[in-house]
C-alpha positions as CSV (number, residue, x, y, z in Angstrom):
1,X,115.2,-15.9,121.8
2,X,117.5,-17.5,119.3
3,X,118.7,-15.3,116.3
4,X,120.1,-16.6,113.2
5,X,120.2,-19.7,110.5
6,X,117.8,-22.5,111.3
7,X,119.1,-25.9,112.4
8,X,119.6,-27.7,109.7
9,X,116.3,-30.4,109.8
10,X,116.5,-34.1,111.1
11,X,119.1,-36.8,109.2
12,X,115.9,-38.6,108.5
13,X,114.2,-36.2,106.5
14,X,117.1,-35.5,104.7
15,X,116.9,-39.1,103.2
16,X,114.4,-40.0,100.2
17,X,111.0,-40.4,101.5
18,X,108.7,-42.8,102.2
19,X,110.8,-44.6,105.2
20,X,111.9,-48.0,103.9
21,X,109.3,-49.4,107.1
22,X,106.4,-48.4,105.0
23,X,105.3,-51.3,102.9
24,X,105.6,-50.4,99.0
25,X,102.9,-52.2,97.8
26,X,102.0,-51.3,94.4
27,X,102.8,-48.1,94.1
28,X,106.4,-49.0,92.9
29,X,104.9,-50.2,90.0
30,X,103.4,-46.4,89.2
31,X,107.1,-45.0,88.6
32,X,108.3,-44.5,85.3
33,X,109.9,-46.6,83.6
34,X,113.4,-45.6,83.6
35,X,112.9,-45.9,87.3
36,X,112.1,-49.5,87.5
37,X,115.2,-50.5,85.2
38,X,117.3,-48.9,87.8
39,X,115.7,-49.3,91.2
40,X,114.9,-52.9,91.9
41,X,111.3,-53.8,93.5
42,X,111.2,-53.9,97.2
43,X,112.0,-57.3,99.1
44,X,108.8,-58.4,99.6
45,X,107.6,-58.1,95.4
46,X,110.7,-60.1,94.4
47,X,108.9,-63.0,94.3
48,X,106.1,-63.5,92.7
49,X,103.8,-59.9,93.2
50,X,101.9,-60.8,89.9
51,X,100.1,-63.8,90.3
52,X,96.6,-63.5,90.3
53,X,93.8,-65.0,89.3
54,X,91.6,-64.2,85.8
55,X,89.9,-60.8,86.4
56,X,86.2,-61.0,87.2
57,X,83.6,-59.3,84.8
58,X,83.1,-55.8,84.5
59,X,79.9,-54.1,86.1
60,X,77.9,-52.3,83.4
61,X,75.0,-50.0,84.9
62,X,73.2,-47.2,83.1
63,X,74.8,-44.2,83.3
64,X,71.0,-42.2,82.6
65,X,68.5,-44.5,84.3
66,X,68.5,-43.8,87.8
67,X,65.3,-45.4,88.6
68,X,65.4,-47.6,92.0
69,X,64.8,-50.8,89.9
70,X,68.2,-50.0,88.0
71,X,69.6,-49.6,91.1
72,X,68.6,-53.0,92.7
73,X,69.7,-54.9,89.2
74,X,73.0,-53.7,89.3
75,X,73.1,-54.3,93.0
76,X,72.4,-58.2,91.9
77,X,74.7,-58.0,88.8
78,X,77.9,-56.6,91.0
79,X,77.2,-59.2,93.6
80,X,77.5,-61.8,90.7
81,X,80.5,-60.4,89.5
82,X,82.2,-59.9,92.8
83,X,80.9,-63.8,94.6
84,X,82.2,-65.5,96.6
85,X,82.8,-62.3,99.1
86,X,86.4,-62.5,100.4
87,X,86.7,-63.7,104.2
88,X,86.4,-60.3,106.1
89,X,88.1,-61.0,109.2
90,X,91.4,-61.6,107.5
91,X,94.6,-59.1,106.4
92,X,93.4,-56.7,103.5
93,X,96.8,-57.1,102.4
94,X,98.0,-55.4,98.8
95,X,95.7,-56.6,95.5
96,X,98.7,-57.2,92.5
97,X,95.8,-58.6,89.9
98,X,94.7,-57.8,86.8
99,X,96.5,-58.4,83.8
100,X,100.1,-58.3,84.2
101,X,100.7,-56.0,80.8
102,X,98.3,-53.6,81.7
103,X,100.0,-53.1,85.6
104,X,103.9,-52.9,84.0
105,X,102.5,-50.3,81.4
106,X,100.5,-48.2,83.9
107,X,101.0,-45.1,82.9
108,X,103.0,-43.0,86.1
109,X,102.2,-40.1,87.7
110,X,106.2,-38.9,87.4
111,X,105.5,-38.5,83.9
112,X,102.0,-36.8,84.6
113,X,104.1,-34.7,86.5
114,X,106.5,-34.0,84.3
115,X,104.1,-33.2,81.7
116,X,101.9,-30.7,83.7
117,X,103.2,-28.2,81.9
118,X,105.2,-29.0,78.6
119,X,106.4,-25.4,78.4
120,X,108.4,-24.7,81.2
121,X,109.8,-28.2,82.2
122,X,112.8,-26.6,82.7
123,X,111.9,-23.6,84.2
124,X,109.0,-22.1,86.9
125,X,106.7,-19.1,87.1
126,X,106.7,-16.8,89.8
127,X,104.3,-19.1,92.6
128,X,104.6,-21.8,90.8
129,X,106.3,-25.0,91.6
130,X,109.7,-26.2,90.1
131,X,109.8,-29.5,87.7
132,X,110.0,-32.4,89.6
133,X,113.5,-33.1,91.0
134,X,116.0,-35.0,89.4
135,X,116.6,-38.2,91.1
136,X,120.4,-40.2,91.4
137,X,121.6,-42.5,88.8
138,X,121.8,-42.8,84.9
139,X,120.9,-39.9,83.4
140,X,117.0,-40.4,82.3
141,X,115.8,-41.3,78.5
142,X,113.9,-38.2,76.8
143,X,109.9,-38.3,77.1
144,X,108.1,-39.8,74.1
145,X,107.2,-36.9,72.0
146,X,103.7,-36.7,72.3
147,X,104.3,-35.7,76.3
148,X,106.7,-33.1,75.1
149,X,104.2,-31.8,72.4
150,X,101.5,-31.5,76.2
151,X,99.3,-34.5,73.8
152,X,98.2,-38.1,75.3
153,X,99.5,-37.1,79.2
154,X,98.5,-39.3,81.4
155,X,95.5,-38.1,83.7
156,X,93.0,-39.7,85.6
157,X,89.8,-40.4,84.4
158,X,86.4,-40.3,85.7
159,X,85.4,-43.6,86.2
160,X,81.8,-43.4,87.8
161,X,79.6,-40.4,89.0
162,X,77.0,-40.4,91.8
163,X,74.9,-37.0,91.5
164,X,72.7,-36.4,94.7
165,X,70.3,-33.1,95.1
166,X,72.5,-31.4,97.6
167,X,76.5,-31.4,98.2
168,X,77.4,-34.2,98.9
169,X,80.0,-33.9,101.8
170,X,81.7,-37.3,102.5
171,X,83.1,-40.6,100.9
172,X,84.8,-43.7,102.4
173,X,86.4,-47.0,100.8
174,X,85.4,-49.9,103.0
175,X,88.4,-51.6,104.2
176,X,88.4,-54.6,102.0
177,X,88.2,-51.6,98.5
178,X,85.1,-53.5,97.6
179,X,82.5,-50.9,98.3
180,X,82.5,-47.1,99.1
181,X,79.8,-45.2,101.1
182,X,78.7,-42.4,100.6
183,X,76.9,-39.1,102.5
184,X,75.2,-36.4,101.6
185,X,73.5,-32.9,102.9
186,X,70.1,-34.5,101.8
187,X,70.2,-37.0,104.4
188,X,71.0,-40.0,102.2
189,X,73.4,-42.5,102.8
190,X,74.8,-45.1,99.6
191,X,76.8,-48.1,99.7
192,X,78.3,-48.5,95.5
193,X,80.1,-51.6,94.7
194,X,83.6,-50.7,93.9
195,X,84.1,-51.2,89.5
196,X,86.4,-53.2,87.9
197,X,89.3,-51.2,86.3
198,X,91.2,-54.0,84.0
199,X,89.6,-52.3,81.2
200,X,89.8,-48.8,81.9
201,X,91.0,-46.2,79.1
202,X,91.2,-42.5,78.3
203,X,88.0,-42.6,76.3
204,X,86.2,-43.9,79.4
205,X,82.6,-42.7,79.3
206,X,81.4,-42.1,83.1
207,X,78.7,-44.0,84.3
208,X,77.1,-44.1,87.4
209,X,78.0,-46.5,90.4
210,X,76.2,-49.6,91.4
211,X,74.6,-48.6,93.9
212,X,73.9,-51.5,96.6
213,X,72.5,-50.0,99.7
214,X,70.6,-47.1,99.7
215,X,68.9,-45.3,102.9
216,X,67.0,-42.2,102.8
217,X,66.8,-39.3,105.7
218,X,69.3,-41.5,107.6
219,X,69.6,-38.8,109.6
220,X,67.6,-35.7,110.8
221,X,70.3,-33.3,109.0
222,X,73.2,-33.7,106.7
223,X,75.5,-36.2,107.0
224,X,78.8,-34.7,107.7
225,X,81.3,-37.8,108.1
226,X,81.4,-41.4,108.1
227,X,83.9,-44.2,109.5
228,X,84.1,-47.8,108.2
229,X,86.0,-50.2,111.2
230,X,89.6,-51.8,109.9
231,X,87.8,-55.0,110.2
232,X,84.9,-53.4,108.3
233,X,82.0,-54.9,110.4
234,X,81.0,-51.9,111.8
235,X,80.1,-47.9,110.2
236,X,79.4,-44.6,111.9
237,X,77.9,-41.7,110.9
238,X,77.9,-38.4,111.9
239,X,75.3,-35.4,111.5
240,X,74.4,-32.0,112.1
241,X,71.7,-33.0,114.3
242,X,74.3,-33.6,116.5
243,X,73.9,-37.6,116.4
244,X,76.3,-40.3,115.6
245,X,74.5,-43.2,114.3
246,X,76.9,-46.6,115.0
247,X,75.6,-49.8,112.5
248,X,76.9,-53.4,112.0
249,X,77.7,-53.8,107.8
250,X,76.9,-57.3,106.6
251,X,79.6,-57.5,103.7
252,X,78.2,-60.4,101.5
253,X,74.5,-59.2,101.4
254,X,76.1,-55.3,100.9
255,X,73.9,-54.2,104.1
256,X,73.0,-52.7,107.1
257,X,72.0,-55.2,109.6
258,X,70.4,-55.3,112.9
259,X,69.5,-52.6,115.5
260,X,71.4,-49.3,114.9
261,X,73.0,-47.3,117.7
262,X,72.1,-43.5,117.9
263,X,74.8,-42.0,120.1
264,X,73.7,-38.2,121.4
265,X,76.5,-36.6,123.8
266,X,77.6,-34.1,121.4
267,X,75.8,-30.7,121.9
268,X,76.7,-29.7,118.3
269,X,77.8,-30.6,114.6
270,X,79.5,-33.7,114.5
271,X,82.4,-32.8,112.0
272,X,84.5,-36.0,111.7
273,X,84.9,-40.1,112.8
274,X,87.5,-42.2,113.4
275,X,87.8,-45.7,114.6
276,X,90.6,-47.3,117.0
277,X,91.3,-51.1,117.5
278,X,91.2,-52.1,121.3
279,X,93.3,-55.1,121.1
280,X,93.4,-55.5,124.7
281,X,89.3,-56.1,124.9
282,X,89.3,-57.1,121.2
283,X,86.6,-54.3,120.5
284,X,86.5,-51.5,118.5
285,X,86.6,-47.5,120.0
286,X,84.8,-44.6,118.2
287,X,86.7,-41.4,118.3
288,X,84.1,-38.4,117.3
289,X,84.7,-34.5,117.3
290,X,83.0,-31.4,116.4
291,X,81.2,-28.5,117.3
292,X,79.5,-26.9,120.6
293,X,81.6,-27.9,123.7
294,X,84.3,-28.9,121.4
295,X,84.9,-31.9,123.1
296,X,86.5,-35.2,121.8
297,X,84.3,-38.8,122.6
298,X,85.4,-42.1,123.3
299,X,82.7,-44.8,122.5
300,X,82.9,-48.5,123.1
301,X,81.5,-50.3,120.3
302,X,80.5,-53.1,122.3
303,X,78.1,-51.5,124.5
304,X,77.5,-48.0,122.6
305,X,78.4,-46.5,125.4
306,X,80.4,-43.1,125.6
307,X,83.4,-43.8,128.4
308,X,85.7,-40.4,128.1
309,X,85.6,-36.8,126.9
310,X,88.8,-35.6,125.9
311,X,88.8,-31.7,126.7
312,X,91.3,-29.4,125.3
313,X,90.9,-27.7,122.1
314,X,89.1,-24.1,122.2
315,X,87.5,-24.1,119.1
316,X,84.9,-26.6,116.7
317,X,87.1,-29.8,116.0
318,X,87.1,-30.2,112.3
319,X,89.3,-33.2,111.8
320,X,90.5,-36.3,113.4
321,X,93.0,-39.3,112.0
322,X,94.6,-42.7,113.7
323,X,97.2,-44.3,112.3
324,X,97.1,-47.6,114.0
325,X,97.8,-48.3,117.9
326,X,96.6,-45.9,120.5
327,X,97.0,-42.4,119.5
328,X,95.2,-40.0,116.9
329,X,95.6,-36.6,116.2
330,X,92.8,-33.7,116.1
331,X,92.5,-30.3,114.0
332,X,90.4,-27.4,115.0
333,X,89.3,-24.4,114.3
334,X,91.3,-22.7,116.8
335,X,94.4,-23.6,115.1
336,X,95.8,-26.4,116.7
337,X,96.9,-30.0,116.4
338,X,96.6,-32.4,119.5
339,X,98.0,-35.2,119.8
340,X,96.1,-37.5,121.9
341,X,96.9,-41.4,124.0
342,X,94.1,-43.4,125.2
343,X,96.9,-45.1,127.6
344,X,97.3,-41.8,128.7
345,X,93.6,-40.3,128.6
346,X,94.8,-36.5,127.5
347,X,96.9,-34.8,125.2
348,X,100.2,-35.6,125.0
349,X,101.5,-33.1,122.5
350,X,100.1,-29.6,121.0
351,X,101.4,-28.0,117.9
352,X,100.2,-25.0,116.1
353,X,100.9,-25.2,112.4
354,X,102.6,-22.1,111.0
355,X,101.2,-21.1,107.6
356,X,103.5,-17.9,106.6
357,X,106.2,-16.6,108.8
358,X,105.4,-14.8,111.9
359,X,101.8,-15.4,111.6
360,X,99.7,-17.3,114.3
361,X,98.5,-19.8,111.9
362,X,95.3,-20.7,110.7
363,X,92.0,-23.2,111.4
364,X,93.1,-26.6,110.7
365,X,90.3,-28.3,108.5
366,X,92.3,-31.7,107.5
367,X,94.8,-33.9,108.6
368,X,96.7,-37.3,108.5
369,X,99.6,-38.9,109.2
370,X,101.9,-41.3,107.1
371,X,101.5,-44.9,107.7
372,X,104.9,-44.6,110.0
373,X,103.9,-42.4,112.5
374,X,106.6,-39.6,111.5
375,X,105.0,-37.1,109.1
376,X,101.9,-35.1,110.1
377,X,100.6,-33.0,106.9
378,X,98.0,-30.5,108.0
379,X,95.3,-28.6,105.5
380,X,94.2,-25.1,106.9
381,X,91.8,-22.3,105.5
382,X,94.4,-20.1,103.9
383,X,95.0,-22.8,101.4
384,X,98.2,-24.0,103.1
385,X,99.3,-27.2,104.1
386,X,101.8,-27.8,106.7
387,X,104.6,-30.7,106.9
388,X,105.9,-31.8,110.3
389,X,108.5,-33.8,111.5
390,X,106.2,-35.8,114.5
391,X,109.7,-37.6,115.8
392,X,111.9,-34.3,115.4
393,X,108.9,-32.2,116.4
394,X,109.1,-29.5,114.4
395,X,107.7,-28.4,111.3
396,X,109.7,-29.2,107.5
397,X,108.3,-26.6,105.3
398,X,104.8,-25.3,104.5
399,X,103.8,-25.2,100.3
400,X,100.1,-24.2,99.3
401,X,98.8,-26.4,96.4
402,X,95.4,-24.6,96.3
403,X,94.2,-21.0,96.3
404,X,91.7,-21.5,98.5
405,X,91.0,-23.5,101.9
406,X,92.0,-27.1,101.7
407,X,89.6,-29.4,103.2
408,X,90.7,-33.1,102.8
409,X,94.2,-34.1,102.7
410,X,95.2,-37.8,102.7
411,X,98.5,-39.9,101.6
412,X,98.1,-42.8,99.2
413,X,98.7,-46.4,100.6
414,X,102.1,-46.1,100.2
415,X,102.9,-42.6,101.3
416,X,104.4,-41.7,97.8
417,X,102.0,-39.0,97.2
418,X,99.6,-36.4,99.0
419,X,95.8,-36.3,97.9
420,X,94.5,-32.5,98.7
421,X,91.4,-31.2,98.1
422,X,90.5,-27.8,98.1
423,X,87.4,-24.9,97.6
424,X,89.2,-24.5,94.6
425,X,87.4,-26.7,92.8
426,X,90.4,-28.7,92.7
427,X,91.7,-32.1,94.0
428,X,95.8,-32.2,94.1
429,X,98.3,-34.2,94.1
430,X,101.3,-33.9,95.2
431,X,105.4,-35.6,94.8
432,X,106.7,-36.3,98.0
433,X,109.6,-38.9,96.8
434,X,113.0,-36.9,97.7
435,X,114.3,-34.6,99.8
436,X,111.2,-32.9,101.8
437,X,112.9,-29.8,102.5
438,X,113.0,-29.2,99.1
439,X,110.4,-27.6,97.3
440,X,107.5,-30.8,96.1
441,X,106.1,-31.0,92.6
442,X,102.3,-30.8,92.3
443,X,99.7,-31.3,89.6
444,X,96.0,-31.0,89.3
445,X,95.0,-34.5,88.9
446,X,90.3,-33.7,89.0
447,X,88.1,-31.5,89.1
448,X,85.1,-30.4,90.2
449,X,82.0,-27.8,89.1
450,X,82.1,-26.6,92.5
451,X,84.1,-26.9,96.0
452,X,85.5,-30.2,97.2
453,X,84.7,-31.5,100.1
454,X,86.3,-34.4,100.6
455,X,88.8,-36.9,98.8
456,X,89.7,-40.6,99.5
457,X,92.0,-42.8,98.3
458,X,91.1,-46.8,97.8
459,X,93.2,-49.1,100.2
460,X,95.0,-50.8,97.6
461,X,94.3,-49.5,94.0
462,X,95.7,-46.3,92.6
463,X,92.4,-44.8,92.7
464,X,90.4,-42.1,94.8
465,X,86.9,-40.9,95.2
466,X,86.0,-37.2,95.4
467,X,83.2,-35.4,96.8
468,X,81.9,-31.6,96.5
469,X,79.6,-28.5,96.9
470,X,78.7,-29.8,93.0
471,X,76.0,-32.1,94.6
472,X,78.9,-35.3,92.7
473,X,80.5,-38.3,94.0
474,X,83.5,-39.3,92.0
475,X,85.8,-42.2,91.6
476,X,88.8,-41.1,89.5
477,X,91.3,-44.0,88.3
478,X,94.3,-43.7,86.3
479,X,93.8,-45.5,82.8
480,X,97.0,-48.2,81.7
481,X,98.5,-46.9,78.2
């Protein structure tokens, strides 16, 4: 075995990350403003990236009413607000709307970073992160005061709340950011219209969602997961009862349609969903994992028929992600990563995430991958999450930004920041622009009463959803100045 000073890491994480092939989107416009006057906007937001048309009404439900009627008048009132439905079966490309003052004057995340802690912005505690890094260029203006002083610091707001009578274990944005689902341990599944945030500000009183579809004891046992389709025709379910339930989603009436698909091969808890494009057959695969046998299913869409068992991992699978093409990636409880290629039909590459030096890891209980392919961040029980190089294949370094196991873990749509979620209570979020070997800035961006489960970010708005042992769904947004 090799003694000595570590390789130095790849010349590509080196370099400022994202990769210039990730699209920017409108996360450039997030930075602070003494980044904008010296980075220009990527290529393809030179143009024009703020027309838009007027913004569409605001939905105003009650926020203590939760009778069924309330919920079936703000399911008409959002489907006023939001007609005529966008054409589905096109490119859910970047929204730059809304009112072009409000987007320049966003307030960013590098100065809710920079304020996390007014105190020691020029120095760290023991275990705690350093101040954000300083970037190349003219040297940077001095924060307004009121940042210095720790007063008006940008944070994200709760915009609406969904409380359910159990934990409520899983969220997902549908595709086109106009709706979210949600799942719960008391068998309920929700479909909320996604709110208008044009108006948003600090003193935002939280309301609860519209909610637009709404389907009691779904399943036998709690819902555990749930998978919307990139085209967003299609959503899956999966339960403790060890079912998968496949439906067909109806976008412009906001529902379920037509004969559902109850899928039963897995002899245990089905623990997460994912769905791959087949653009051969020009059909959609479902990709589901979780306890018992520990095996991984392939399901045709078309048919609702399971075609391949991927075998490998020794212990309960606990996440899966795709990021586009053939291959996904799996986390388990027995402290692996796989890499898997349906052209292949196995597992083309196995990686076991170290935590701390020396050690043997720990159960992986989330995981993505950048919109690239090359990073792989893993979330494991010991509160650790793991960055690795998927090109170099090896890891970059491993930071814990919770005290407790992390559960979700996702980028944002740009891959400027990390979204982690913890049994903390907590939901993180963390700096990856820069150097990745270097130490990365973090801040506690929500909250919740109790553990969170689960936390998603909206395709296209600088927004996420949160859900936790608290028995709440969140959406959190971050307010313009």
């Amino acid at each position: 075995m090799m003694r000595g000073r570590a390789p130095p890491p790849p010349t590509h994480l080196r370099q400022c990350w994202p990769p210039p092939c990730i699209d920017k989107g409108r996360e450039y416009y997030l930075m602070a403003p003494m980044f904008r006057d010296v980075l220009p906007p990527p290529p393809q937001l030179r143009r024009d990236p703020l027309r838009s048309a007027a913004p569409a009404a605001s939905c105003h439900c009650s926020r203590n009413n939760r009778s069924r009627s309330v919920e079936d008048q703000g399911r008409v009132r959002w489907q006023q607000a939001n007609s005529p439905s966008p054409d589905l079966t096109g490119d859910f490309s970047f929204n730059l709307g809304g009112n072009k003052e409000n987007l320049f004057r966003r307030k960013s995340v590098e100065d809710l970073l920079a304020a996390e802690d007014p105190k020691e912005s020029r120095k760290s505690r023991p275990g705690r992160f350093p101040p954000p890094r300083r970037r190349a260029g003219p040297a940077a203006p001095s924060p307004p005061r009121d940042l210095e002083n720790g007063a008006g610091r940008p944070k994200f707001v709760a915009v609406t709340s969904l409380e359910d009578v159990q934990a409520v274990r899983c969220a997902e944005f549908h595709p086109s950011g106009r709706f979210y689902a949600v799942g719960s341990n008391s068998k309920t599944l929700r479909i909320c219209g996604y709110p208008k945030l044009n108006d948003l500000r600090e003193d935002h009183q939280t309301h609860q969602p519209t909610v637009l579809f709404k389907r009691t004891k779904h399943h036998k046992g709690s819902i555990y997961c749930m998978a919307w389709t990139p085209m967003g025709d299609l959503m899956a379910t999966g339960s403790n009862d060890k079912t998968v339930k496949l439906m067909r989603f109806n976008a412009e009436s906001s529902n379920l349609e037509g004969q559902e698909i109850e899928l039963t091969m897995h002899d245990g808890t089905v623990r997460d969903l994912c769905f791959i494009e087949d653009s051969s057959n020009k059909s959609s695969l479902l990709i589901s994992g979780g306890a018992g046998d520990c095996k991984i299913y392939v399901t045709d869409c078309a048919t609702g028929t399971p075609f391949q068992a991927l075998s490998g991992h020794s212990g309960h699978v606990l996440s899966l992600y795709t990021w586009g093409g053939a291959m996904f990636v799996s986390g388990s409880q027995d402290k692996t990563v796989r890499f898997w290629d349906l052209r292949t039909r196995g597992c083309v590459n196995m990686v076991t995430p170290a935590t701390a030096p020396g050690n043997r890891g720990s159960p992986v209980a989330a995981i993505c991958v950048d919109p690239s392919g090359r990073l792989l961040v893993s979330g494991h029980e010991d509160a650790s999450c793991v960055l690795y190089d998927i090109r170099g294949g090896r890891s970059v370094q491993c930071f814990k930004p919770h005290t407790s196991d992390v559960r979700s873990i996702r980028f944002s749509p740009s891959a400027y920041y990390l979204l982690t979620g913890g049994y903390d209570n907590k939901l993180v979020l963390t700096d990856l622009q820069g150097d990745l070997t270097t130490p990365l800035p973090s801040v506690v961006v929500a909250q919740h009463q109790d553990k969170v489960i689960s936390g998603r970010w909206h395709p296209s708005e600088f927004s996420f959803i949160s859900t936790g042992a608290d028995k709440m769904a969140t959406l959190w947004a971050l307010p313009p100045v």
